[in-house]
C-alpha positions, 0 to 999 in steps of 0.5 A: 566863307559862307553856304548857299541856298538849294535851287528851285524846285526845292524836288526836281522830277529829273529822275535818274537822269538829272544831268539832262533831265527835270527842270534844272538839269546839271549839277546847278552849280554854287548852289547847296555850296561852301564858297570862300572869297579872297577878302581883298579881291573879292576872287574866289578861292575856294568852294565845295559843292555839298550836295550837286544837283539838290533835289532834296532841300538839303541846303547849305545856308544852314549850319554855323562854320566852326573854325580850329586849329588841329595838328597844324592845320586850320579847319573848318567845320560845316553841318549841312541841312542834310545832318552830314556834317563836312570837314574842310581843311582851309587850304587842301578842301574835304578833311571828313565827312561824317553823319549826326543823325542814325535816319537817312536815305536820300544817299546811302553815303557819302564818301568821307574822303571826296565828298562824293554822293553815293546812292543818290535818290532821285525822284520823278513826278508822282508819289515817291514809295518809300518816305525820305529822311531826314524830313524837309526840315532836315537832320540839322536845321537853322539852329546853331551848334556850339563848339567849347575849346576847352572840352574839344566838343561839339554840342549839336542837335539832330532831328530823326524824322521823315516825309511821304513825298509826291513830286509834281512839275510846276511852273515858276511864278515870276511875276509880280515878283517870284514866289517859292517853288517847292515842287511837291506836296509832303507830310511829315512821318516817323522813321521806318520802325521808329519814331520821331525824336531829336537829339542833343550830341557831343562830339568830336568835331573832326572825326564825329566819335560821340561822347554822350548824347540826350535825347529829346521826345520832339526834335527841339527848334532852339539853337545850342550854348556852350560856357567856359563853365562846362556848361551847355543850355538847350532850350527845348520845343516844348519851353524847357531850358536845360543846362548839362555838364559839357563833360558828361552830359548830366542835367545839371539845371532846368526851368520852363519858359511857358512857351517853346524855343525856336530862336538863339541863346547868349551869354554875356556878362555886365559888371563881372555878372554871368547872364544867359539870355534866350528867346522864347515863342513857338512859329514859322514853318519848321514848327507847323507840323508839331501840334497834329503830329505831337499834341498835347502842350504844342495844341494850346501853345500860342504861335504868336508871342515872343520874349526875351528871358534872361537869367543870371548865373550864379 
């Protein structure tokens, strides 16, 4: 199993009417899409389309696919970029949907039983009047989560920020080679009446009942690990790396890296010794926004270094 990428434009300027209307009209199927292939036939066996007709950039390359086993059945757990997070059942299709992140209003919902889109928006050309959340970046991103079969918890991030958005028609560049096609030009912002900030949950991965939660000032960029121990390490944007109990979601441990996290985290033992190894360095296009809407440690922090920090447990 694995997610596809969004169509281009990333924003259509179908309007309502994008069966027909914009520059990809339909549903532009098998994009922002969960597929399954036969593994020795190669044949399709399964796929849900997350988001028809993605006019957002909510799509789903992003997200780990968590496999378990529940009550007989075999599931899978998928977040999309969007921070709804969509539960299959391998062999019947959607099992739940649920949402991690509280700002959203590209759909006002999307039913937890088919998967349907409730409430799309859809934009012409021209500047949208209301921001869209979750920002371009989404409710969740290229980050990984971390299931713990012990606790039964999901331990995921979500990021609570949103954009102005003025759609435009363009014209794809193909040659010499293809080149991006957004479609818009769009400025991150706070939520309606609230500020921008990430977060750190743990939940129940099939029905999304969250347990605890830790709240971040940025949304951090890093990916998330779960031990055997009960624990769990964030490495935050601002360069700390935090270790919390996986039951309760005290901070149990932290150290600063120097610089901010944006990459993957791992443990691994050598001779019967626990090392936890996470990358560290601050760039790329989900942190080019953080030094004019933060300030202050991300103004001064280098946008072209990078390590490899391990740590020991004891």
């Amino acid at each position: 199993m694995w997610g596809t990428a969004n169509p281009a434009p990333l924003y259509d300027w179908s309007g309502s009417d994008y069966k027909t209307q914009g520059a990809r009209p339909g549903d532009n199927l098998y994009t922002t899409s969960v597929i399954g292939l036969d593994l020795d036939s190669g044949k399709l066996k399964f796929y849900h389309q997350e988001l028809p007709h993605d006019a957002w950039d909510f799509d789903s390359a992003v997200g780990e696919f968590v496999m378990l086993d529940r009550d007989g059945q075999k599931l899978v757990v998928h977040p999309n970029k969007s921070g709804y997070i969509f539960v299959y059942d391998r062999n019947l299709g959607i099992k739940n949907v649920w949402r991690i992140t509280q700002n959203s209003n590209f759909v006002k919902d999307i039913d937890p039983k088919t998967g349907e889109l409730i409430g799309r928006r859809d934009f012409s050309a021209g500047k949208v009047n209301e921001p869209l959340c979750p920002h371009i970046s989404g409710g969740v991103s290229f980050n990984s989560g971390s299931y713990n079969p012990k606790t039964g918890l999901y331990y995921k991030l979500g990021q609570e920020w949103c954009m102005t958005l003025e759609v435009m028609k363009t014209t794809p560049v193909t040659a010499p080679q293809a080149q991006l096609n957004i479609g818009a030009d769009f400025k991150i912002a706070p939520p309606p009446g609230g500020e921008i900030y990430g977060h750190l949950d743990a939940r129940d991965p099939v029905t999304g009942v969250k347990k605890w939660e830790v709240r971040y000032p940025e949304p951090p960029l890093g990916s998330v690990l779960s031990t055997g121990g009960n624990l769990v390490f964030v490495p935050d944007s601002r360069g700390t790396l935090h270790a919390y109990d996986a039951e309760s979601g005290a901070e149990l441990w932290s150290h600063s890296d120097g610089t901010g996290h944006q990459g993957g985290i791992v443990s691994y033992a050598v001779n019967g010794k626990q090392y936890v190894a996470v990358t560290a360095g601050f760039g790329g296009m989900a942190s080019d926004d953080y030094a004019p809407t933060f300030g202050d440690v991300y103004k001064s922090m280098p946008r072209d270094d990078g390590a490899l920090i391990v740590y020991s447990l004891k």
